[in-house]
C-alpha positions in Angstrom: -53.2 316.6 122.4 -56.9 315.9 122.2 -57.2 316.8 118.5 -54.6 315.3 116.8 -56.0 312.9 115.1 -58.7 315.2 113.9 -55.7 316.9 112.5 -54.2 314.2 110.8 -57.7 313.3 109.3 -58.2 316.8 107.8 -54.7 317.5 106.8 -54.3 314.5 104.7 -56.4 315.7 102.0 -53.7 318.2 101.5 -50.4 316.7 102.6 -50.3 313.1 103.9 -47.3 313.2 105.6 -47.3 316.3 107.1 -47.1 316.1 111.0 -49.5 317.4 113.4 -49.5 320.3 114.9 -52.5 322.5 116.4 -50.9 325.5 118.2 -54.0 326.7 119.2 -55.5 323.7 121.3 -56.9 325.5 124.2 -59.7 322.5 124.6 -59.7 321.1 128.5 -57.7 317.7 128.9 -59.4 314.5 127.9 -61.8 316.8 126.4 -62.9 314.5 122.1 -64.1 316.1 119.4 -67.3 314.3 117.8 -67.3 312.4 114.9 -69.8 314.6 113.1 -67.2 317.5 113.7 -64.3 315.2 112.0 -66.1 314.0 109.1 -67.6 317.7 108.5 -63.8 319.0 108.6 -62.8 316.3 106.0 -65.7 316.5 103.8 -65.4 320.5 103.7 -61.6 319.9 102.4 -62.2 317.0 100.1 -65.0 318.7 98.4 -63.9 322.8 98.5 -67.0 323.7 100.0 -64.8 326.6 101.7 -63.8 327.5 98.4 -60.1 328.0 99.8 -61.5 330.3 102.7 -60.4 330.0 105.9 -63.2 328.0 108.3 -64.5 327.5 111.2 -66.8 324.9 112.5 -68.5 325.7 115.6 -70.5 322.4 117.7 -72.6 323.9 120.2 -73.7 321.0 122.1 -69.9 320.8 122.9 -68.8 324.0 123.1 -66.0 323.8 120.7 -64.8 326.2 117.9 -62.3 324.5 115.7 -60.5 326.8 113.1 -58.6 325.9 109.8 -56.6 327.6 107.5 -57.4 327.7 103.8 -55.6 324.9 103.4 -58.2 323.1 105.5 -55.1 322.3 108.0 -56.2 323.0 111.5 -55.1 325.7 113.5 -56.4 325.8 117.0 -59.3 324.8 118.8 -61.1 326.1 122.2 -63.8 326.3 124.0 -66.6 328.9 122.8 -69.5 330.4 124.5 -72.8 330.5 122.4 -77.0 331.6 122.9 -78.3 331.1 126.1 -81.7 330.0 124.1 -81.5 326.4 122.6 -82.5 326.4 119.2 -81.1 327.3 115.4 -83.3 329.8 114.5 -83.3 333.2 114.0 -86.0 335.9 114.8 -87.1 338.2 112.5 -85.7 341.8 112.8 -83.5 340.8 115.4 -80.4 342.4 114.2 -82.2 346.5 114.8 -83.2 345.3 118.4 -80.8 346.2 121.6 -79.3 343.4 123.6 -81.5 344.0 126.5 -84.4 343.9 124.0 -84.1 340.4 122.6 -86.7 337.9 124.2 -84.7 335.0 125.6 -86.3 332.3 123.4 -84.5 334.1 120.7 -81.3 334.5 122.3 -79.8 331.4 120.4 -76.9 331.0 118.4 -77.8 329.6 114.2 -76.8 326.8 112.7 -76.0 326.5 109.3 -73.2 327.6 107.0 -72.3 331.4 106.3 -69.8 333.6 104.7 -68.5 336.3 106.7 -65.8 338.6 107.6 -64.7 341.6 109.4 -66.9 344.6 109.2 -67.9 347.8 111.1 -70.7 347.9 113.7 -73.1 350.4 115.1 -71.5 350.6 118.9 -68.3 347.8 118.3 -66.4 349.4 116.2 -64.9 346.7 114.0 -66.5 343.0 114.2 -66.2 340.1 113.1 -69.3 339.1 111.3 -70.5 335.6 111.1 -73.6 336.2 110.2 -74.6 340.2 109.2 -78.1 339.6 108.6 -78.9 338.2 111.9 -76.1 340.4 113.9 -74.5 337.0 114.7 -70.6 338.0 115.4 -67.4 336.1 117.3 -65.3 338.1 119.7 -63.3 337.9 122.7 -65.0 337.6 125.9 -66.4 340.9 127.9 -66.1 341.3 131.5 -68.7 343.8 131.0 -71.3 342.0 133.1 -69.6 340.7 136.2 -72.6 338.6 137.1 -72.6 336.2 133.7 -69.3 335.5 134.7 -68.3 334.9 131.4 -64.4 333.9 131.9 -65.3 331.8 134.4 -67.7 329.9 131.9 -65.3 329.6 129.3 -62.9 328.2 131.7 -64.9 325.6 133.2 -64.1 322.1 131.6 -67.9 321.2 131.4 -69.6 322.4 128.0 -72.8 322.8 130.3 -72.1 326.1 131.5 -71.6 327.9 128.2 -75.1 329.5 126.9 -74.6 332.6 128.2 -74.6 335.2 124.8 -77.2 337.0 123.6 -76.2 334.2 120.0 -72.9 335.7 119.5 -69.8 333.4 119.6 -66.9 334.6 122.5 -64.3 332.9 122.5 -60.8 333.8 124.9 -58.8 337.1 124.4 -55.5 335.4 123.7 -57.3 332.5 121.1 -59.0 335.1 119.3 -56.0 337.8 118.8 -53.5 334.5 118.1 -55.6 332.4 116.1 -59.4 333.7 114.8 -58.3 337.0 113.6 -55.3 336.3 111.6 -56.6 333.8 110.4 -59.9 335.1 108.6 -58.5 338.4 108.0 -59.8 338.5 104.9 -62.9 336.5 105.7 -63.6 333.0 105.6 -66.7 330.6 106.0 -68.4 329.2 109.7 -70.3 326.1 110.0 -72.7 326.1 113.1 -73.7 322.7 113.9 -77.5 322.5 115.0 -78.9 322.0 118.3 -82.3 320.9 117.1 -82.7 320.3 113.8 -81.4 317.4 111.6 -77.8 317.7 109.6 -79.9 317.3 106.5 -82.1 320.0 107.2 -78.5 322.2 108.3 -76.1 320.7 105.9 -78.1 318.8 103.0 -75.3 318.2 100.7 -72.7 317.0 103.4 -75.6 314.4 104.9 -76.0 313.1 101.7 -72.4 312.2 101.1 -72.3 310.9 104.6 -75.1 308.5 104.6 -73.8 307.7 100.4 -70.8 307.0 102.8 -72.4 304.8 105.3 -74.4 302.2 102.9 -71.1 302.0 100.8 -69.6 300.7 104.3 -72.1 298.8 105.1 -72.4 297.0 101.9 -68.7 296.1 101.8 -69.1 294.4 105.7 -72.3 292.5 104.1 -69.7 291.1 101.4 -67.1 290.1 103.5 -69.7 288.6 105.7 -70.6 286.6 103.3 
């Protein structure tokens, strides 16, 4: 299973011999999770960043969406579909203008940490929100569109075919119904990792303990070294 060691990383904060098990893993064969993603997980559980929400971390360059329980054990992981537009940002007024209004270069997906949950929408009924302010929400994939072929994207085992939204997250029918709403039915938070800009910029106080992390490391090889 491609992520269980990312598992067994994350869920040893909690339980250290508790087995792995990730129900959910819908990620293609063969298919790693990045370091960056693993270290996140663990440093969101070892420090309660989540505040004993449910989370989920979302790595765009990859095309992943991992969930975990409040218990920061993992749940299932699959492949997402995210903004067509590269880039973290979000334009201004974006959440009162109509799909078919939003200028391509703002069609992204942003990074950053947010709290959200399930709430009502103007024309979706009930959503749920990543990210209210900028109308940033995860659901199931649409066949509404034939030509974006949308399925077929999130199908494909190649992450290079999935900017497709208009900066909403879809992930599959069956992952979403079994595993994202359950799971955060009573909200949770969602870490976007960046396309552009630097992890210090997107996640300040988590690249800080990584790189305190890193010269602690790199101290101890110069002792044995020596």
């Amino acid at each position: 299973m491609a992520l269980g060691f990312a598992s067994v990383g994350v869920a040893s904060a909690q339980d250290a011999d508790a087995p792995a098990a990730v129900p959910g893993d819908q990620l293609p064969p063969g298919q790693d999770v990045s370091d960056t993603v693993i270290e996140l997980a663990g440093w969101i559980v070892a420090t309660g960043d989540s505040h004993g929400y449910p989370f989920v971390i979302m790595d765009k360059a990859a095309a992943q969406v991992l969930v975990f329980g409040g218990d920061g054990r993992l749940r299932g992981a699959a492949p997402g579909l995210f903004g067509s537009a590269v880039g973290d940002h979000t334009a201004p007024g974006i959440a009162g203008l109509a799909l078919r209004e939003i200028p391509g270069r703002d069609r992204t997906t942003p990074a950053g940490r947010f709290v959200g949950g399930f709430g009502p929408s103007v024309d979706a009924g009930r959503v749920l929100w990543v990210d209210y302010d900028s109308a940033v929400s995860m659901h199931p994939t649409a066949t509404g569109v034939p030509a974006e072929r949308r399925p077929e994207r999130l199908a494909s085992p190649s992450p290079d075919d999935n900017r497709v939204t208009h900066g909403c997250i879809n992930v599959s029918p069956e992952f979403y119904e079994a595993i994202v709403s359950p799971t955060f039915e009573r909200g949770g938070v969602f870490y976007i990792l960046p396309d552009e800009a630097s992890l210090a910029e997107t996640f300040p106080e988590f690249a800080q303990s990584r790189a305190t992390a890193q010269r602690a490391d790199e101290a101890h090889a110069s002792a044995d070294r020596n």
